[in-house]
C-alpha atoms as a printed R data frame, in Angstrom:
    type eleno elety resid chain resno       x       y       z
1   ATOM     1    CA   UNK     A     1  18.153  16.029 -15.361
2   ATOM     2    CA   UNK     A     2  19.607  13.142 -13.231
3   ATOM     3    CA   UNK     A     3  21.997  10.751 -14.173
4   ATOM     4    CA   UNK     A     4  20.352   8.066 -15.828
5   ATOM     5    CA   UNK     A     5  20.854   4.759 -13.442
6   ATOM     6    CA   UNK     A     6  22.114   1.714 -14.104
7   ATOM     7    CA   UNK     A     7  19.507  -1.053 -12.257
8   ATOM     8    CA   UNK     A     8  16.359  -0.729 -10.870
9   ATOM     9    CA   UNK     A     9  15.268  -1.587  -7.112
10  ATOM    10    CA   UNK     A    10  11.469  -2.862  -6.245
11  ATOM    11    CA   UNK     A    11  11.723  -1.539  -2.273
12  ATOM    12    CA   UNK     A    12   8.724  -3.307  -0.440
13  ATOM    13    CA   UNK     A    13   7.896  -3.861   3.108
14  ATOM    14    CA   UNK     A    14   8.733  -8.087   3.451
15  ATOM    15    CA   UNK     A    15   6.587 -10.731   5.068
16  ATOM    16    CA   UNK     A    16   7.354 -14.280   6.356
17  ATOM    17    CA   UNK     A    17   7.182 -17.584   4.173
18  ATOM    18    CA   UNK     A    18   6.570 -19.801   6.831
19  ATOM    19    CA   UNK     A    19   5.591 -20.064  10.734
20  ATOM    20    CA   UNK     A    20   9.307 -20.077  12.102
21  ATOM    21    CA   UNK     A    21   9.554 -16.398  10.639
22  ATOM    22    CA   UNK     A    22   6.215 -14.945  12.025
23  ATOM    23    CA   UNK     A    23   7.741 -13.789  15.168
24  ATOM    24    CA   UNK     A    24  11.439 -12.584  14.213
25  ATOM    25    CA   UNK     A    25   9.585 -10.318  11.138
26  ATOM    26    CA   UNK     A    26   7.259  -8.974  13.409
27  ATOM    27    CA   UNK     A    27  10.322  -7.840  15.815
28  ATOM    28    CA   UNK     A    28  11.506  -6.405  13.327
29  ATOM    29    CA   UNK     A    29   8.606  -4.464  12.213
30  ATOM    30    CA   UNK     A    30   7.990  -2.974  15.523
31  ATOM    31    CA   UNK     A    31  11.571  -2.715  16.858
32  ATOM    32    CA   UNK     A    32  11.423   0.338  19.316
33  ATOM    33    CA   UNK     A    33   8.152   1.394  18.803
34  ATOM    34    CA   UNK     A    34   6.131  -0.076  22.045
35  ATOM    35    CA   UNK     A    35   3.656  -1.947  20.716
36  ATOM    36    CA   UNK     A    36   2.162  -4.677  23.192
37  ATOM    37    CA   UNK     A    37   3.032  -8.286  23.360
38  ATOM    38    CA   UNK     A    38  -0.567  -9.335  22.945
39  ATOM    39    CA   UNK     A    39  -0.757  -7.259  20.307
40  ATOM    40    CA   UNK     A    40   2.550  -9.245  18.418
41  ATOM    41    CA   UNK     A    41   0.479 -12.492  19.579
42  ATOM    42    CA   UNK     A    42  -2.626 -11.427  17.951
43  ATOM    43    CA   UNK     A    43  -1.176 -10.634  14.885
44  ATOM    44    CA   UNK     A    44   0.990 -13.668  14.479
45  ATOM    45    CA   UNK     A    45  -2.067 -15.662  14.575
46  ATOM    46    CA   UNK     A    46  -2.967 -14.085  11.517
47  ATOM    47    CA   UNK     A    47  -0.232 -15.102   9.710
48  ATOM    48    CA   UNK     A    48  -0.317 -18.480  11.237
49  ATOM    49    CA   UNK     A    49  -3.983 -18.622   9.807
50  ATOM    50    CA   UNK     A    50  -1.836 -18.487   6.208
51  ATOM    51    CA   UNK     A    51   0.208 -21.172   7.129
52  ATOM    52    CA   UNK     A    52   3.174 -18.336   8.550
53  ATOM    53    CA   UNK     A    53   2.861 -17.199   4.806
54  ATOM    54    CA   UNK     A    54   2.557 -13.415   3.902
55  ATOM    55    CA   UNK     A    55   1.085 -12.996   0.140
56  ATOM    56    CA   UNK     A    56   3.161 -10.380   0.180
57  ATOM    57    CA   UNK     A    57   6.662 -11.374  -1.219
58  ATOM    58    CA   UNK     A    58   4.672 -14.096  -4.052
59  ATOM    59    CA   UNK     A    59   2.909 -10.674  -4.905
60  ATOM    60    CA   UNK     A    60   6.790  -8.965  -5.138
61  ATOM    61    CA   UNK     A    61   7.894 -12.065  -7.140
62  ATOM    62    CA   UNK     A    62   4.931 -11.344  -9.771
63  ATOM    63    CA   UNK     A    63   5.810  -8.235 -10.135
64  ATOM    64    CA   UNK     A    64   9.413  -8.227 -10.709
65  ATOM    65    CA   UNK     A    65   8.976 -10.800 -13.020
66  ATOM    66    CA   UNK     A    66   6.113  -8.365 -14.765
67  ATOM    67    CA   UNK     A    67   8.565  -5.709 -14.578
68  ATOM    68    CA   UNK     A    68  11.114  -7.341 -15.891
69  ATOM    69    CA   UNK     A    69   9.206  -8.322 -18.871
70  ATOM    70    CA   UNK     A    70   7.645  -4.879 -19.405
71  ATOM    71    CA   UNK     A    71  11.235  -3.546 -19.646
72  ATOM    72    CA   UNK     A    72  12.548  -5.672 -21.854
73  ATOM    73    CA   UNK     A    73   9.638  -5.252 -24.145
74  ATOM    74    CA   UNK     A    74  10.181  -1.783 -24.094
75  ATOM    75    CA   UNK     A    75  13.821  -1.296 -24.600
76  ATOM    76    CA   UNK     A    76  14.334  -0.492 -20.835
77  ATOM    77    CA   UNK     A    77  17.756  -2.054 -20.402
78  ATOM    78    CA   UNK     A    78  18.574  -2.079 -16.539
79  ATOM    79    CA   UNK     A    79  18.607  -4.988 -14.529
80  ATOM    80    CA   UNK     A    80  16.481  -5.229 -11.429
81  ATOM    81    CA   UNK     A    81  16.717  -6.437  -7.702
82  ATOM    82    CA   UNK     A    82  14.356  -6.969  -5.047
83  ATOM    83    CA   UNK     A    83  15.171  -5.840  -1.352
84  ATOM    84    CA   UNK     A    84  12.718  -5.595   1.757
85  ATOM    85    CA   UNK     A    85  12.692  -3.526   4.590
86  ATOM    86    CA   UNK     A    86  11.614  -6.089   7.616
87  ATOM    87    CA   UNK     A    87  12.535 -10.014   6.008
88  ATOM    88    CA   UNK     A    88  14.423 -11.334   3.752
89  ATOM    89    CA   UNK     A    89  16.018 -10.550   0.801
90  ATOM    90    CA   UNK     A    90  16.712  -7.707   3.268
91  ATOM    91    CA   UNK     A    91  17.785  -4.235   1.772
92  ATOM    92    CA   UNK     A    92  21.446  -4.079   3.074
93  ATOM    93    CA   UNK     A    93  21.985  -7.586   1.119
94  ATOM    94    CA   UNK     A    94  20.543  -6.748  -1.755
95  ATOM    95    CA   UNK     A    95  22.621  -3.471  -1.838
96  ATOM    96    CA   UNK     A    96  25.657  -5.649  -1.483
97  ATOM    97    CA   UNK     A    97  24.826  -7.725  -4.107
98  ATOM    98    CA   UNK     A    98  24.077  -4.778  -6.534
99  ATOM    99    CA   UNK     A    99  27.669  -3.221  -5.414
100 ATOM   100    CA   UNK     A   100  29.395  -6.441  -6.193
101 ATOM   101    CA   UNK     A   101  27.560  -6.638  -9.783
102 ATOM   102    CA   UNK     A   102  29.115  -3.359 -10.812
103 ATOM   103    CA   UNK     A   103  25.694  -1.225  -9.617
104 ATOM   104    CA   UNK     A   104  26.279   2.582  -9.257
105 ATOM   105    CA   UNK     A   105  22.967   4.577  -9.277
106 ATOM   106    CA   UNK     A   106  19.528   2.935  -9.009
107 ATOM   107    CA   UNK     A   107  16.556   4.036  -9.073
108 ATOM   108    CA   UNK     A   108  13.628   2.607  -6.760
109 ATOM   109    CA   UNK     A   109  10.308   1.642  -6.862
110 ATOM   110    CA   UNK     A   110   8.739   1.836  -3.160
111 ATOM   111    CA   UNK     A   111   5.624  -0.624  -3.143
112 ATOM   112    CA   UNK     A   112   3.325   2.145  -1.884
113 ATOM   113    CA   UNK     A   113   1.932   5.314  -3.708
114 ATOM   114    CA   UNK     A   114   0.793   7.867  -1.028
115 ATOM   115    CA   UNK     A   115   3.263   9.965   1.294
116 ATOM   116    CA   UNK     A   116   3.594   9.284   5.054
117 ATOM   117    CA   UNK     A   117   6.377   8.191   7.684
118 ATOM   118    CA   UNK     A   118   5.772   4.453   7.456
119 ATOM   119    CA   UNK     A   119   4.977   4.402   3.642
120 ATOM   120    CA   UNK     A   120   7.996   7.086   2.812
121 ATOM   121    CA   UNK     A   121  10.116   8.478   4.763
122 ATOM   122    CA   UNK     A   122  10.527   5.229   6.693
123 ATOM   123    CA   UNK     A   123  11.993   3.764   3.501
124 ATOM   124    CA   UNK     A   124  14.453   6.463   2.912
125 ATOM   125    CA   UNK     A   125  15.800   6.013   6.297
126 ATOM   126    CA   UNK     A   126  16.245   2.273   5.057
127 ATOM   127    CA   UNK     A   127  18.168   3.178   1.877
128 ATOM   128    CA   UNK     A   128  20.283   5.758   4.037
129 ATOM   129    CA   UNK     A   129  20.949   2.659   6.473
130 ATOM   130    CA   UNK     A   130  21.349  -0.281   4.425
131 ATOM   131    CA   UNK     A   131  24.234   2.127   2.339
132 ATOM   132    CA   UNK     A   132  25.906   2.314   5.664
133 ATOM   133    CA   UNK     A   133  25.645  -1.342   6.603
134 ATOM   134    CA   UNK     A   134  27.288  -1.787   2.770
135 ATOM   135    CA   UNK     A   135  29.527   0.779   3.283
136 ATOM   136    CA   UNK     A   136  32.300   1.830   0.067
137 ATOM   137    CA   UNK     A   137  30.844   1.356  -3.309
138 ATOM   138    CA   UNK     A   138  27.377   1.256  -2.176
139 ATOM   139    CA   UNK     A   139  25.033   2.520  -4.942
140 ATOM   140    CA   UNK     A   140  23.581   5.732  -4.654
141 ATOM   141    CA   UNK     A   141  19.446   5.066  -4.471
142 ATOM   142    CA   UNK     A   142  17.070   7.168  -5.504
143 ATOM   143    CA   UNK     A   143  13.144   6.545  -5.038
144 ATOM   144    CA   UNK     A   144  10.695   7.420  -7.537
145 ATOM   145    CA   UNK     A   145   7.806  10.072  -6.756
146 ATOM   146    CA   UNK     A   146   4.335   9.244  -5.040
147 ATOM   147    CA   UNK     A   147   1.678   7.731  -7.531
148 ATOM   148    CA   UNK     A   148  -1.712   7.762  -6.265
149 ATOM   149    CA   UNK     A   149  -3.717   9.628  -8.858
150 ATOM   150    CA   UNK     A   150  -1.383   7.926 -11.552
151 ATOM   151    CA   UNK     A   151  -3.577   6.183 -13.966
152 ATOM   152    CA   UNK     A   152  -2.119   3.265 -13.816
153 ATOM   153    CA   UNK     A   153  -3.145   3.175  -9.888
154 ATOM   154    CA   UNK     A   154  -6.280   4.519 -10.515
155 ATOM   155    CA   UNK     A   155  -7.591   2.760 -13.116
156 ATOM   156    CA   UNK     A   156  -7.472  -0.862 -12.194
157 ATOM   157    CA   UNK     A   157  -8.681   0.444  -8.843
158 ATOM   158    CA   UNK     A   158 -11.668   1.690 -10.489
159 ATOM   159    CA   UNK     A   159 -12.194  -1.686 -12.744
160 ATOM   160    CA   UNK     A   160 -11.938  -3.851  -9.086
161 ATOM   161    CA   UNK     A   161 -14.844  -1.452  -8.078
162 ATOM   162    CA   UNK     A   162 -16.767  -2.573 -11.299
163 ATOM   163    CA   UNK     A   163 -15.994  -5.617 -10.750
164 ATOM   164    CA   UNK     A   164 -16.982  -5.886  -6.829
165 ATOM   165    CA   UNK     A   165 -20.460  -4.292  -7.317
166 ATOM   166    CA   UNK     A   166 -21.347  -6.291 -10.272
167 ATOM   167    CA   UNK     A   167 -20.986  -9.811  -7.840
168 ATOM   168    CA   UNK     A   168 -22.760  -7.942  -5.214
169 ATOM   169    CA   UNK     A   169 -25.888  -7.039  -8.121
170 ATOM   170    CA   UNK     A   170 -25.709 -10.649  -8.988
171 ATOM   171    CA   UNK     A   171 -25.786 -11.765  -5.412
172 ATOM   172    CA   UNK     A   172 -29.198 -11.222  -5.922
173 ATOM   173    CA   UNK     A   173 -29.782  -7.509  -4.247
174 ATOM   174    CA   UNK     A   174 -31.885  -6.303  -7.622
175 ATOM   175    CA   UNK     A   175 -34.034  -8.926  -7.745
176 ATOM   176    CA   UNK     A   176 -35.114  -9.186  -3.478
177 ATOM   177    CA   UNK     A   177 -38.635  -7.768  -2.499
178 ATOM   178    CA   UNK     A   178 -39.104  -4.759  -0.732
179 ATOM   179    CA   UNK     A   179 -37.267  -1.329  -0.708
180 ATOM   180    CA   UNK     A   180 -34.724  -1.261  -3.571
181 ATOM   181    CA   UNK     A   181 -31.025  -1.705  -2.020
182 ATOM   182    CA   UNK     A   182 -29.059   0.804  -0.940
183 ATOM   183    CA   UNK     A   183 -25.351   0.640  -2.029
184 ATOM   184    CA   UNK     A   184 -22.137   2.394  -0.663
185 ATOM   185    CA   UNK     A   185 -18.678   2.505  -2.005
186 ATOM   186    CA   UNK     A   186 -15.953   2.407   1.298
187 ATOM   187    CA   UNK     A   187 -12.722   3.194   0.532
188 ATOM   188    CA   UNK     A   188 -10.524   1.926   3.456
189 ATOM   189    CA   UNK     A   189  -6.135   2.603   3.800
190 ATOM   190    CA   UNK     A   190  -3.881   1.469   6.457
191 ATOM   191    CA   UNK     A   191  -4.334   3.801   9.932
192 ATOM   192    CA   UNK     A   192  -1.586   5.790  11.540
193 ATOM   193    CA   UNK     A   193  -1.345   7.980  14.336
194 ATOM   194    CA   UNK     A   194  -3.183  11.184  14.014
195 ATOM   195    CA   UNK     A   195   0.044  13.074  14.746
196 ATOM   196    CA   UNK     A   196   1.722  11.275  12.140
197 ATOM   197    CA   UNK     A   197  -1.165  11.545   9.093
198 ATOM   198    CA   UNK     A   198  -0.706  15.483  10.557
199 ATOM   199    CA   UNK     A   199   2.980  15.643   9.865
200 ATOM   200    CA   UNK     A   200   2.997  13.808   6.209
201 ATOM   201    CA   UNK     A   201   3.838  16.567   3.584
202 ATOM   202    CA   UNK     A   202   5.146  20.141   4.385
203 ATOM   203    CA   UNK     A   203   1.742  21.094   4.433
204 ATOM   204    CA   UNK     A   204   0.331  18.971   6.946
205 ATOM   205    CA   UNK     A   205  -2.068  15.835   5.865
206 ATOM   206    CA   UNK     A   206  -0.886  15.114   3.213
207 ATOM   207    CA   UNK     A   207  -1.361  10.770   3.290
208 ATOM   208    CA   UNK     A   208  -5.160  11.860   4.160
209 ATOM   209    CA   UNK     A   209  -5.066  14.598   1.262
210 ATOM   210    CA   UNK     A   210  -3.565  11.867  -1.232
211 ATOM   211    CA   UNK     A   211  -6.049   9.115  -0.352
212 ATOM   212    CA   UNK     A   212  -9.425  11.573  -1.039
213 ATOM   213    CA   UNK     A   213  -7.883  12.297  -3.855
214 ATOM   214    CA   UNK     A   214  -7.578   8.460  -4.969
215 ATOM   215    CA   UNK     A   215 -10.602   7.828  -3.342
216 ATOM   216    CA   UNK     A   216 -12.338  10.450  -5.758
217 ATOM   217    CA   UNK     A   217 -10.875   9.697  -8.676
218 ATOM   218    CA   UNK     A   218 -12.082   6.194  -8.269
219 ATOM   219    CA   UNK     A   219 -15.024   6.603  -7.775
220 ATOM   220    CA   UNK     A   220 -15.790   9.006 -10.246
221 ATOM   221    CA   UNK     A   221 -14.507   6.608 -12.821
222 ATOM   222    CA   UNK     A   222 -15.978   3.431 -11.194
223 ATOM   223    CA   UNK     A   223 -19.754   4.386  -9.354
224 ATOM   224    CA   UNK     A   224 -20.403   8.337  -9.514
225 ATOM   225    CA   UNK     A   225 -23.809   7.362  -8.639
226 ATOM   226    CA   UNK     A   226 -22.464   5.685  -5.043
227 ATOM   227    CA   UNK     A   227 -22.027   7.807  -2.153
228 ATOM   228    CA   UNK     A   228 -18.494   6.648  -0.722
229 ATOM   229    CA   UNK     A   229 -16.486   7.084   2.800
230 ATOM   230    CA   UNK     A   230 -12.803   7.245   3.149
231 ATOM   231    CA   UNK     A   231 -12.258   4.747   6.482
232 ATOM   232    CA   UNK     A   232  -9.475   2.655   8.314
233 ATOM   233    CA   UNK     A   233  -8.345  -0.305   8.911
234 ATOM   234    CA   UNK     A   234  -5.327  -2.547  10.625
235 ATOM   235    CA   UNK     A   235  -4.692  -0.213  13.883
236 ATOM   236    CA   UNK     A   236  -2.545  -1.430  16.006
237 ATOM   237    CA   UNK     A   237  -0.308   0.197  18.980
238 ATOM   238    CA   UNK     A   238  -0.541   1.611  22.578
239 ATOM   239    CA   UNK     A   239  -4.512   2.450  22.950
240 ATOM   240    CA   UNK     A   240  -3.805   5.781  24.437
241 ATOM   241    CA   UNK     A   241  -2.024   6.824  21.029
242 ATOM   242    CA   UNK     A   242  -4.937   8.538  18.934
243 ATOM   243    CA   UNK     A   243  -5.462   6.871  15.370
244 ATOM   244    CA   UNK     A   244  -6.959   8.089  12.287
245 ATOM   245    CA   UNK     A   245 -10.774   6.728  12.647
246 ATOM   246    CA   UNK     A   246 -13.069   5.310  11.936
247 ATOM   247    CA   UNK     A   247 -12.243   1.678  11.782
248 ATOM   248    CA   UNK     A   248 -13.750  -0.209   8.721
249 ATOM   249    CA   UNK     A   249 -15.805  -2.684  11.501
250 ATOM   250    CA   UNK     A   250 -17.096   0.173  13.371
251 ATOM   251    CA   UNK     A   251 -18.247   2.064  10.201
252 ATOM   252    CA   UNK     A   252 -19.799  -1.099   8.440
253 ATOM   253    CA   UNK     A   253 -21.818  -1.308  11.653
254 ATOM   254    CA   UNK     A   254 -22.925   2.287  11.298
255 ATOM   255    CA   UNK     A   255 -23.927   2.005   7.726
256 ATOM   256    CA   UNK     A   256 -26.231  -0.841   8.703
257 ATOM   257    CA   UNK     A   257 -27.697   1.220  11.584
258 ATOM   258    CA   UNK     A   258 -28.309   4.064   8.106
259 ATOM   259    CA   UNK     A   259 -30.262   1.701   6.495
260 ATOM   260    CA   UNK     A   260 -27.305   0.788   3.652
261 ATOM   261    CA   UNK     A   261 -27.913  -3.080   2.502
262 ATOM   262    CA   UNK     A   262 -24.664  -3.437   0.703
263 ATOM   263    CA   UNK     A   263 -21.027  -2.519   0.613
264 ATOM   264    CA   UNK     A   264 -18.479  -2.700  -2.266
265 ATOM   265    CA   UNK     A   265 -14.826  -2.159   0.324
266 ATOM   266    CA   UNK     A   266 -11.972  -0.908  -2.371
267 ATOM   267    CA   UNK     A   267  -8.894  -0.712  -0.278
268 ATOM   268    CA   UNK     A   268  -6.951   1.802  -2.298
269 ATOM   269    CA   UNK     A   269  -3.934   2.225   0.584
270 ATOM   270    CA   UNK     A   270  -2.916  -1.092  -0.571
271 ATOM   271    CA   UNK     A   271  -1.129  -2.118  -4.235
272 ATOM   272    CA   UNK     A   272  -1.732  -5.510  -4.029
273 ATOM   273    CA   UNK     A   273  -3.312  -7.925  -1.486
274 ATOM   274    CA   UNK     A   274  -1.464  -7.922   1.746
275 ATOM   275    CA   UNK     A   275  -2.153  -9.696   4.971
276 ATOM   276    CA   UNK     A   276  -3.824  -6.655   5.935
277 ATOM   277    CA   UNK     A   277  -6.390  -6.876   2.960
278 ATOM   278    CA   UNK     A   278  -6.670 -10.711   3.002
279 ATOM   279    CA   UNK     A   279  -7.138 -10.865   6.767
280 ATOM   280    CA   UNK     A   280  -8.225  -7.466   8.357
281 ATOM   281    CA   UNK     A   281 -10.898  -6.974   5.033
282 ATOM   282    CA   UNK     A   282 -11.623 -10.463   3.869
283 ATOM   283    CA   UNK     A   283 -12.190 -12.182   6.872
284 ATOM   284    CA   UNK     A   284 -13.139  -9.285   9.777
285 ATOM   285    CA   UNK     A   285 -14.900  -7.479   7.896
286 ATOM   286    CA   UNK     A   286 -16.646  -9.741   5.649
287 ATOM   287    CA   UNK     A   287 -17.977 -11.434   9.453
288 ATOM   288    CA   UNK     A   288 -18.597  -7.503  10.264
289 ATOM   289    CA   UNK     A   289 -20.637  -7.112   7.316
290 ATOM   290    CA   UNK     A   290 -22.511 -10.622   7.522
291 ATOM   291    CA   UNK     A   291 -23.543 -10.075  11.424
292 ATOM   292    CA   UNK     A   292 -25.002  -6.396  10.702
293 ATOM   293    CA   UNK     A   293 -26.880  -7.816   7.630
294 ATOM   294    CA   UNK     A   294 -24.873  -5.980   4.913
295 ATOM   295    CA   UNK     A   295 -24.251  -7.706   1.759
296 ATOM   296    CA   UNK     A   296 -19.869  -7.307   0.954
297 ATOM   297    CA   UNK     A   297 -18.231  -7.187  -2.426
298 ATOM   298    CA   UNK     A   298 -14.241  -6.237  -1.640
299 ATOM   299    CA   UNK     A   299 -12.551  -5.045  -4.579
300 ATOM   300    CA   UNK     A   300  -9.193  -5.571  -6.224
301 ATOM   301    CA   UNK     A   301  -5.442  -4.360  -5.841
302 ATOM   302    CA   UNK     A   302  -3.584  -3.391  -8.630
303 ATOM   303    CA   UNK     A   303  -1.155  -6.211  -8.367
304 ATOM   304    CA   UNK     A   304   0.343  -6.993 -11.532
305 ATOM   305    CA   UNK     A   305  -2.039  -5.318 -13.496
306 ATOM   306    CA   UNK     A   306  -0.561  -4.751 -16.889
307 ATOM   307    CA   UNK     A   307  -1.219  -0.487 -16.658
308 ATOM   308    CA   UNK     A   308  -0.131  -0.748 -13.038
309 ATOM   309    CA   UNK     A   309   3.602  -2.462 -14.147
310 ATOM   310    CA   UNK     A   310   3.169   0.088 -17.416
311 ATOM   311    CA   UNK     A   311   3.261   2.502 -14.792
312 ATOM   312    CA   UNK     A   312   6.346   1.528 -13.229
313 ATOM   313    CA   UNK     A   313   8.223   1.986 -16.149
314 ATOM   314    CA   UNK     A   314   7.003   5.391 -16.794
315 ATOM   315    CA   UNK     A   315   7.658   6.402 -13.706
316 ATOM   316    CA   UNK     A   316  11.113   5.450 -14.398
317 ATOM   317    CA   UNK     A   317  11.158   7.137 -17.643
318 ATOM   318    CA   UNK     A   318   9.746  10.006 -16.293
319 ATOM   319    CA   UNK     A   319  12.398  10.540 -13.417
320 ATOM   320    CA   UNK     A   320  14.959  10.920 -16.300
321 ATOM   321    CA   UNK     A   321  13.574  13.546 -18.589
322 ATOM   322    CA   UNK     A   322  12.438  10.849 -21.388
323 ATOM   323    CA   UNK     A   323   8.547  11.030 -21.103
324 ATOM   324    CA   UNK     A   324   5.569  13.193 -19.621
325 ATOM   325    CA   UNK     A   325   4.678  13.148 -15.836
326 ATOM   326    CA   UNK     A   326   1.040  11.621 -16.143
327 ATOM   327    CA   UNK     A   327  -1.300  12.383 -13.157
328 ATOM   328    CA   UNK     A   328  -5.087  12.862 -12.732
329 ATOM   329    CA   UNK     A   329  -5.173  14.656  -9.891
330 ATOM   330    CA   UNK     A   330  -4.442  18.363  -8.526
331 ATOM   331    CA   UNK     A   331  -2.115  17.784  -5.307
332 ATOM   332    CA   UNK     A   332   0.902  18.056  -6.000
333 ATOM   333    CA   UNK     A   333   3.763  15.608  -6.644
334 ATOM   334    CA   UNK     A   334   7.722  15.907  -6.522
335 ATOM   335    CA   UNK     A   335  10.893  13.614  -6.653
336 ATOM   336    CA   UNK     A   336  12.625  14.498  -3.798
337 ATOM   337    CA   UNK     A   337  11.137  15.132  -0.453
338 ATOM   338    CA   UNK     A   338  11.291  18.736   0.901
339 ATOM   339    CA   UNK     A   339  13.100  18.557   4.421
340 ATOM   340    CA   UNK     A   340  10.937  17.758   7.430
341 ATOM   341    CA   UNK     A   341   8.276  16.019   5.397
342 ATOM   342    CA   UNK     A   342   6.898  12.463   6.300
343 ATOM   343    CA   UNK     A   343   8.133  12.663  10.308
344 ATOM   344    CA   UNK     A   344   7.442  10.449  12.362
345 ATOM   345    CA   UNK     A   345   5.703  12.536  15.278
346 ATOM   346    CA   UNK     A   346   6.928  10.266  17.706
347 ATOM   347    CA   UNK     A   347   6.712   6.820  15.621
348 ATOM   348    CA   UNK     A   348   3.929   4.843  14.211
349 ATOM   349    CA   UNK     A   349   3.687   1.682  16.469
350 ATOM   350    CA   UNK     A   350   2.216  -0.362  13.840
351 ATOM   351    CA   UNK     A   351   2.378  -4.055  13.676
352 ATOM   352    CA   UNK     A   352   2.201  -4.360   9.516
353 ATOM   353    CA   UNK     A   353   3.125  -1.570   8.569
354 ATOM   354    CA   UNK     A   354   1.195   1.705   6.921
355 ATOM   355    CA   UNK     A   355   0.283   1.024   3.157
356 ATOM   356    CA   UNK     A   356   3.077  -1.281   3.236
C-alpha cells in the first residue's frame, strides 16, 4: 500500500470574490487556449451579475470546514489545506505553505468526480507545476480516484431529484385540467470538445461513459418511472471547435415541441453550485423553460452533504488500505491514471472550466 500521508489537500478550480478579480481569473482560466474576447466579456457579466462573486470558494470554505470536522470526529488526524487552480489561495502557495509546516506526502481531494482533461488531468499538470514553482521540499501529492457512482455522490443527487419534482407536483401540475403532465428527468454536465470527451480514459469516452453511469444510477434511485436525457451546458470556445451537444436550451426547447410539460434539471457534472449551475441553469434555462411553456424544478449539488463529506474521508481511507472501495457502478475506477489518459486533444477552450 502507499505511504500513509501526512495532510490532506481540497484541489478545486477557484473563482473571484469581487468585480476587480473577474477579469484576471478568467485570464487565467483560458490562458493559451483561444477563446474570444467577447466571449471573456460575456462571461464576466455573469459574474458581475453576483456582485464579481463566484459561490464557488464559500462552497470550498463549507466544505473544508465539514471536512475538517468529519475527520476529527472520526479519528482522521491530518491537517488540511485548500489550494485552487485559477485564483487565489493558488496551488503553488498553498504548497509552500504545507512545505514550510513540515508537509511531506498529501493526499488530494480534486472537487470533481468524473475523468476528463479539464476535470483531471488538467489538475495533475497543476500539482506537477505548482511542485516546481515550490521547488526542494515540496510535498509529494497524490489525488484520490474518480467518484461518480460513489454513494455518497449518488445519493444526495438522487434526494435533490426528490426533492425538485416534489416542488414541481406542488406547483400545481397534478391538479391542472386537461391531459395529465408529462414529466422528464434532464441530467445536464459541463461540455467539452468532442475530441477531448473522445480522448478521456484509455478507452476512449470515458467522462461521457462516467456521467450515464451517474445519470442512471440516479435516476433509478430517484424517478425510475421518468424517462431522462443526458445533455450540456456552459460551452464556450472558437465556434468551429465541435462540442459535446445538445445544449440544455436547445433540448428544453425540443422537449416542449414533444409535448413534455415539465422538467426536473439535476446537474450531476457539478458537486456543488457553481456559477455555471447558478447562472447557465438557474437563470438561462429557467427563462428557456418559462418561454417554451415548460414548468422547471432544478435539483441539488451535493455540497456539504453529510454522506458526500463521509465520502471524502473514505476515499481517503480507502487510498491507504484501511477500508473497502465502495462503488455502485460497473466502469471501472483506479488511483493512478494509466499514461495517455485524460489528453487534451488540442485543449478545451473553456471559459469556467469542465465540471470544475
Amino acid at each position: 500500500m502507499p505511504s500513509a500521508p501526512d495532510a490532506f489537500l481540497l484541489l478545486s478550480f477557484g473563482g473571484p470574490e469581487g468585480p476587480d478579480d473577474v477579469m484576471p481569473f478568467l485570464r487565467n482560466v483560458t490562458r493559451g487556449r483561444g477563446v474570444p474576447p467577447e466571449r471573456l466579456a460575456e462571461v464576466a457579466e455573469h459574474y458581475q451579475h453576483f456582485g464579481g462573486v463566484s459561490p464557488i470558494n464559500a462552497q470550498n470554505r463549507a466544505l473544508l470546514a465539514a471536512i475538517r470536522d468529519d475527520f476529527a470526529a472520526n479519528g482522521i488526524d491530518l491537517p488540511v489545506y485548500w489550494g485552487n487552480r485559477n485564483w487565489h489561495p493558488m496551488l503553488a502557495d498553498t504548497l509552500a505553505q504545507m512545505r514550510d509546516d513540515g508537509v511531506r506526502r498529501a493526499v488530494a481531494f480534486v472537487t470533481s468526480a468524473f475523468g476528463s482533461y479539464s476535470s483531471c488531468h488538467q489538475y495533475l499538470e497543476d500539482i506537477a507545476a505548482a511542485r516546481a514553482a515550490v521547488g526542494p521540499g515540496a510535498p509529494v501529492v497524490e489525488k484520490l480516484r474518480h467518484y461518480h457512482d460513489h454513494p455518497g455522490y449518488v445519493l444526495p443527487l438522487a434526494d435533490g431529484v426528490r426533492t425538485a419534482r416534489s416542488r414541481l407536483d406542488a406547483d400545481g401540475g397534478a391538479a391542472r385540467p386537461g391531459p395529465p403532465p408529462v414529466v422528464r428527468l434532464v441530467f445536464t454536465a459541463h461540455s467539452v470538445p468532442v475530441r477531448m470527451a473522445r480522448s478521456s480514459g484509455p478507452d476512449g469516452g470515458r467522462y461521457e461513459a462516467q456521467l450515464r453511469e451517474t445519470a442512471r444510477l440516479v435516476a433509478a434511485a430517484a424517478a425510475p418511472d421518468l424517462e431522462w436525457d443526458l445533455v450540456w451546458q456552459s460551452r464556450s470556445g472558437p465556434p468551429h471547435v465541435p462540442w459535446l451537444e445538445p445544449d440544455i436550451n436547445d433540448h428544453l426547447a425540443a422537449l416542449a415541441g414533444d409535448g413534455v410539460t415539465g422538467v426536473v434539471v439535476s446537474p450531476i457534472g457539478f458537486s456543488s453550485d457553481h456559477l455555471e449551475v447558478v447562472w447557465d441553469l438557474d437563470i438561462e434555462a429557467a427563462t428557456t423553460a418559462a418561454k417554451v411553456g415548460l414548468k422547471f424544478a432544478r435539483a441539488a449539488t451535493p455540497g456539504t452533504d453529510p454522506r458526500f463529506v463521509a465520502m471524502v474521508r473514505e476515499l481517503v481511507v480507502e487510498r491507504y488500505g484501511a477500508g473497502p472501495r465502495r462503488k455502485l457502478g460497473s466502469l471501472p475506477v483506479w488511483d493512478t491514471c494509466p499514461e495517455g489518459c485524460c489528453l487534451s486533444a488540442g485543449g478545451s477552450g473553456s471559459a469556467h472550466g469542465a465540471s470544475s
